[in-house]
C-alpha positions as protocol buffer text, in pm:
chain_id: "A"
residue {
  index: 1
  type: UNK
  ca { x: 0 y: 0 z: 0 }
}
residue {
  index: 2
  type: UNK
  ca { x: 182 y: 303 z: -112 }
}
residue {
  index: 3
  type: UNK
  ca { x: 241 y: 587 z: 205 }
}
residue {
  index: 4
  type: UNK
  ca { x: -9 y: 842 z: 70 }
}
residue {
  index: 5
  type: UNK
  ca { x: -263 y: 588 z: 83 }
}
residue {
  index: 6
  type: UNK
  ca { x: -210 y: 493 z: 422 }
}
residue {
  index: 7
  type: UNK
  ca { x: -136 y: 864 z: 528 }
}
residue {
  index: 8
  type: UNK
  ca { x: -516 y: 922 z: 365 }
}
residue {
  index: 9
  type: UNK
  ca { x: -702 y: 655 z: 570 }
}
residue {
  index: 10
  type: UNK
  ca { x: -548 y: 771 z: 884 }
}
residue {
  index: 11
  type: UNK
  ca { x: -665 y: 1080 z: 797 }
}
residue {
  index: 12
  type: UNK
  ca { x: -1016 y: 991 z: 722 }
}
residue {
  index: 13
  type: UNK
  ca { x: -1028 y: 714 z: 1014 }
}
residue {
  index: 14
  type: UNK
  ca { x: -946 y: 1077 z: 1257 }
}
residue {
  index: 15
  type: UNK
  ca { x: -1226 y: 1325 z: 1100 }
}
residue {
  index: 16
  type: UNK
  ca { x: -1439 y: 1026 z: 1140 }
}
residue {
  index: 17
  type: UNK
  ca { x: -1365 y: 936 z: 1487 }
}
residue {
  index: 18
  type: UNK
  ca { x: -1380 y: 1354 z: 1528 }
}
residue {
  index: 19
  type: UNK
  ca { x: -1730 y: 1376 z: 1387 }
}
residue {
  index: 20
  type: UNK
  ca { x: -1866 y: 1096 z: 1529 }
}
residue {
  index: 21
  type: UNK
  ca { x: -1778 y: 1173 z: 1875 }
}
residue {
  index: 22
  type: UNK
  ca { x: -2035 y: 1361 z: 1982 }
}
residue {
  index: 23
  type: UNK
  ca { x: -2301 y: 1131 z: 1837 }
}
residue {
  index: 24
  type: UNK
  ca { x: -2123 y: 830 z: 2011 }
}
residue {
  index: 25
  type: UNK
  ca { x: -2158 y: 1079 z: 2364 }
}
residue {
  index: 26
  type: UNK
  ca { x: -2494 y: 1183 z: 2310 }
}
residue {
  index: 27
  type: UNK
  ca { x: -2597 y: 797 z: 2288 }
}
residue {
  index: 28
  type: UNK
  ca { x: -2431 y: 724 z: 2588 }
}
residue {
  index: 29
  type: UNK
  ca { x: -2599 y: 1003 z: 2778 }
}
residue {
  index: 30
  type: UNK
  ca { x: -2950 y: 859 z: 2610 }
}
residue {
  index: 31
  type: UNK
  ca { x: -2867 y: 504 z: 2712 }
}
residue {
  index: 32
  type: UNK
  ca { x: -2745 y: 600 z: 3089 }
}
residue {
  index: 33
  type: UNK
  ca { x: -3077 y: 806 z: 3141 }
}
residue {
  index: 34
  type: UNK
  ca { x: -3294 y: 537 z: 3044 }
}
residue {
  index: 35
  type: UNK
  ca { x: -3125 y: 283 z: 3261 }
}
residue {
  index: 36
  type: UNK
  ca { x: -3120 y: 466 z: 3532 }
}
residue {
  index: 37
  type: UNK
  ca { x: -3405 y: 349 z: 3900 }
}
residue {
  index: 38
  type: UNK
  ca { x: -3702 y: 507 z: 3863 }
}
residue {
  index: 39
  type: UNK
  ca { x: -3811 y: 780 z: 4209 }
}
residue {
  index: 40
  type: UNK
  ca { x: -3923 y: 556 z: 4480 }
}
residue {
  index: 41
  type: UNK
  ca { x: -4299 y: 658 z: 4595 }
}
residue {
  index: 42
  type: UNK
  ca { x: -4471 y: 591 z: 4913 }
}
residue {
  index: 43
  type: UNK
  ca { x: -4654 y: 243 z: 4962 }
}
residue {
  index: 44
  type: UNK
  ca { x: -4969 y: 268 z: 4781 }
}
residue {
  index: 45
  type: UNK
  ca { x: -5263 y: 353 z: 5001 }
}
residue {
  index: 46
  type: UNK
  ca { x: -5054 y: 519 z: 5268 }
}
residue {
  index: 47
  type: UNK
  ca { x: -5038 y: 923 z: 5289 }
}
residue {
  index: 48
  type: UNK
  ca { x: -4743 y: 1070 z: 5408 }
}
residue {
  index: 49
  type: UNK
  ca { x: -4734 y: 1385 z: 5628 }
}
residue {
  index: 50
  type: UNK
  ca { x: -4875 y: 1402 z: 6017 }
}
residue {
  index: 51
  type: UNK
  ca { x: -5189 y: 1299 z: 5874 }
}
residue {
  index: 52
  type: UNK
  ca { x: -5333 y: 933 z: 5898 }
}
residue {
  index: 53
  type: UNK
  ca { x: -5665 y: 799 z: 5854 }
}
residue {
  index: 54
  type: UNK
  ca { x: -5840 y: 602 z: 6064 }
}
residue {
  index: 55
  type: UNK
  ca { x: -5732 y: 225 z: 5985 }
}
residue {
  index: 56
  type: UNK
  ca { x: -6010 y: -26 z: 5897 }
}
residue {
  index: 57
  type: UNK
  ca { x: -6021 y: -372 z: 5805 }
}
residue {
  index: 58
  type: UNK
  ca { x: -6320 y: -298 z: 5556 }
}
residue {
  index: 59
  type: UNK
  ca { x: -6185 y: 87 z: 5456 }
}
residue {
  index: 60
  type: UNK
  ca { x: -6124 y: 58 z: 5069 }
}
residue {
  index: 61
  type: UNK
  ca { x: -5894 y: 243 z: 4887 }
}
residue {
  index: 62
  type: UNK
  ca { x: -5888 y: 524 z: 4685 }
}
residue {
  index: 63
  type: UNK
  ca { x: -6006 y: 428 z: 4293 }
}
residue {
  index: 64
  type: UNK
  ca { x: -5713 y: 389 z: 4105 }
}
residue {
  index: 65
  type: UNK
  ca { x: -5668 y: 752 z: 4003 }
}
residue {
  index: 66
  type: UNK
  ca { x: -5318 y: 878 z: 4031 }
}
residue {
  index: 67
  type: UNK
  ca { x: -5289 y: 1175 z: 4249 }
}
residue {
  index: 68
  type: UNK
  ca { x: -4918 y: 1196 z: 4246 }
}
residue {
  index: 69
  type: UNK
  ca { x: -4934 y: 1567 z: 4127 }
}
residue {
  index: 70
  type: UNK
  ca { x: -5198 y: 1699 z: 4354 }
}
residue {
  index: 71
  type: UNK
  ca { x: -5101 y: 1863 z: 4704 }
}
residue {
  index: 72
  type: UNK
  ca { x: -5142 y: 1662 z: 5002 }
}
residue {
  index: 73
  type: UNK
  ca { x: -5454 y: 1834 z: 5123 }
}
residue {
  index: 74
  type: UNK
  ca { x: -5654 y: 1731 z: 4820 }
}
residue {
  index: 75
  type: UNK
  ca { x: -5506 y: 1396 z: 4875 }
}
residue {
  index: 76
  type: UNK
  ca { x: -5635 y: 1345 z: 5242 }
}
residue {
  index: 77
  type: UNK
  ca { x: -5975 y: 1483 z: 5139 }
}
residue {
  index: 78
  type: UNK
  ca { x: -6030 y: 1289 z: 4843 }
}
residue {
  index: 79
  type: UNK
  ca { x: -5870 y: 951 z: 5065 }
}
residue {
  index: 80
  type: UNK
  ca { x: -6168 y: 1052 z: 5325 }
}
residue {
  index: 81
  type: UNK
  ca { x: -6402 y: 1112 z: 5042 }
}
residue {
  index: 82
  type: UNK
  ca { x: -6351 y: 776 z: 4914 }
}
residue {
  index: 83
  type: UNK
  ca { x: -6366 y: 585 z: 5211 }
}
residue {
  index: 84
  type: UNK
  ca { x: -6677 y: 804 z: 5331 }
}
residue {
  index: 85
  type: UNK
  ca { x: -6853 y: 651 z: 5006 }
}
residue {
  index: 86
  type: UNK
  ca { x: -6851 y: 315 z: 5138 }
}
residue {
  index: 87
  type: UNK
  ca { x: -7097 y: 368 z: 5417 }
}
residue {
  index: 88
  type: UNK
  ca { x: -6939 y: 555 z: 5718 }
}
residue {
  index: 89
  type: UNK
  ca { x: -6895 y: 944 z: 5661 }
}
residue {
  index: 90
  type: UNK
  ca { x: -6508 y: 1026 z: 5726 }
}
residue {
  index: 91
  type: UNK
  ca { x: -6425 y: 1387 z: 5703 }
}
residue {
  index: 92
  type: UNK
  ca { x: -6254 y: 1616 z: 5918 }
}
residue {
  index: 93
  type: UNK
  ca { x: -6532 y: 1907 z: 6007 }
}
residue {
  index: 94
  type: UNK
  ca { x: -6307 y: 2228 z: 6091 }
}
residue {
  index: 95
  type: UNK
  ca { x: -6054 y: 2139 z: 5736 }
}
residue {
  index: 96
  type: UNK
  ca { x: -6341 y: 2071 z: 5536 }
}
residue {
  index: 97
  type: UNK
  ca { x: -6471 y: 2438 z: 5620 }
}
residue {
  index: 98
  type: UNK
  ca { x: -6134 y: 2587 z: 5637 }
}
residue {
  index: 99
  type: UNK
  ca { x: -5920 y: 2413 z: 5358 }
}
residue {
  index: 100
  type: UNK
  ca { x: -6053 y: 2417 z: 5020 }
}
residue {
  index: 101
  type: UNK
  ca { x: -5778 y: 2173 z: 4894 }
}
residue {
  index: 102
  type: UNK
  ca { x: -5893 y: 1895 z: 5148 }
}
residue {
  index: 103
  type: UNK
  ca { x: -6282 y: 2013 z: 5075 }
}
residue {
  index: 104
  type: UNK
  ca { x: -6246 y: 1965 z: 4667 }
}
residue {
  index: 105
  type: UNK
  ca { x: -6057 y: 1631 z: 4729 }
}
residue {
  index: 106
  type: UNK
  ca { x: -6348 y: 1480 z: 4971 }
}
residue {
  index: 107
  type: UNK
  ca { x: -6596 y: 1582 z: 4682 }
}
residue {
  index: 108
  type: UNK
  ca { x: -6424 y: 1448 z: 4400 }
}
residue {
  index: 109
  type: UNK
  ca { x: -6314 y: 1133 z: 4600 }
}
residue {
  index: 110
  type: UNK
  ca { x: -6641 y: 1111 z: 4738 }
}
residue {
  index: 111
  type: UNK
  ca { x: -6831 y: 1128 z: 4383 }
}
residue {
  index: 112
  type: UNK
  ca { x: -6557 y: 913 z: 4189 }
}
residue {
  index: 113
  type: UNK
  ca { x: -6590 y: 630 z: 4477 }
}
residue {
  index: 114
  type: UNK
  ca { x: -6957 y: 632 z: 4465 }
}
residue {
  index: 115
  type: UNK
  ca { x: -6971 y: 555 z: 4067 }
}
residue {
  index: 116
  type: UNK
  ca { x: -6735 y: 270 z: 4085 }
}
């Protein structure tokens, strides 16, 4: 193979390697971010916070709606909503009246439970 051949595929083997650097990088960064644990949650069915509901043997849970995005306060209130569906009435007087997150969560949990 004469030198100036040679000489020319090292050449080309380097602008190749140069432009397909970044492309090889951005794959990598694509690959590592799909492989990487998803966020841990909380149990399902428990609430976190200094608020707990009442425990029950017979309390169902909340339909399967996810309410990941939704401030806690709706959460409780549409938790008690749900369970006050079942029979029982479950709400927290003085929030309901106060809180309008907690009051619009009881509602809808309360009117979502009932239709399923």
């Amino acid at each position: 193979m004469p030198l100036f051949a040679l000489s020319r595929l090292t050449f080309d083997l380097a602008l190749g390697l140069r432009i397909a650097r970044p492309a090889l990088l951005l794959y990598a960064l694509i690959a590592a971010a799909c492989t990487s644990a998803p966020p841990s949650s909380p149990q399902s069915g428990t609430l976190p916070g200094p608020y707990a509901p009442a425990p029950s043997a017979a309390e169902p849970g909340p339909a399967n709606i996810n309410l990941q995005g939704f401030p806690l306060e709706y959460r409780q209130g549409y938790a008690d909503g749900c369970v006050s569906a079942s029979g029982a009435e479950r709400r927290d007087a003085a929030r309901y009246a106060s809180d309008g997150q907690y009051r619009t969560g009881w509602q809808d949990g309360n009117a979502l439970c009932r239709k399923r």
